[in-house]
C-alpha positions, 0 to 999 in steps of 0.5 A, a space after each residue: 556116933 560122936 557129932 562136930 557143930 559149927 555154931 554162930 550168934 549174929 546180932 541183927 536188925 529185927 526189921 531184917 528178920 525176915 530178909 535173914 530167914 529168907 537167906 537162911 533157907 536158901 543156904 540150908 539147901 546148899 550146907 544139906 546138898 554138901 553133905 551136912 547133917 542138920 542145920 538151924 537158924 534160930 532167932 531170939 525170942 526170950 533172951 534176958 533170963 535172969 541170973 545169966 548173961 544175956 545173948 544181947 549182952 554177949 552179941 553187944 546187940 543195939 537198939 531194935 536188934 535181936 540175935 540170931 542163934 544158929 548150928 550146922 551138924 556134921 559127922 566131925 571136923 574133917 567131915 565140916 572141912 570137906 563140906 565147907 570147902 564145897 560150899 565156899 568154892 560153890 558160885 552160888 554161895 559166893 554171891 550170896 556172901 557177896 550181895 546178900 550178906 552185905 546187909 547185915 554186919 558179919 563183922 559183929 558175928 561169933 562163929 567156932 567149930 565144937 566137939 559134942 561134949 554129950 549127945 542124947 
């Protein structure tokens, strides 16, 4: 069954790592209760591998930042747009966006849509 995945890479503040996780599980709630099919928040652990580029490097990270990397799975792209017209309209949310969000800057966030190329 093909598969549609929001991704996102966000750079944080390592001392802000749990404030991220605490948030990051509130929001899962809300991304499952509209329908999404998974969701995960990860955070950097072994980040320069030789021979690549580094997610540091990509993210632009600074000095005592880490990298969050992070997926939602839908059932395909129409079905991502029903649920996150759900979860931008839900009040809840909106504060979180709002207050919550505010200490980590968003404005360094990569975020797309993809299509499964292979699932297995």
């Amino acid at each position: 069954m093909a598969r549609y995945v929001d991704g996102f890479v966000i750079p944080i503040p390592k001392t802000k790592v749990k404030a991220y996780a605490k948030l990051a599980k509130r929001a899962a709630k809300f991304w499952l209760k509209y329908g999404a099919l998974e969701y995960y928040e990860t955070v950097g652990d072994d980040l320069n591998i030789k021979g690549f580029v580094s997610f540091p490097k990509l993210a632009k990270i600074k000095k005592n930042e880490t990298v969050i990397f992070s997926w939602i799975v839908y059932k395909s792209r129409a079905h991502r747009d029903r649920v996150n017209a759900k979860i931008m309209n839900d009040p809840v949310i909106k504060k979180m966006c709002d207050t919550d969000m505010k200490q980590f800057d968003m404005k360094r966030m990569s975020y797309g849509g993809f299509k499964v190329l292979v699932q297995a």
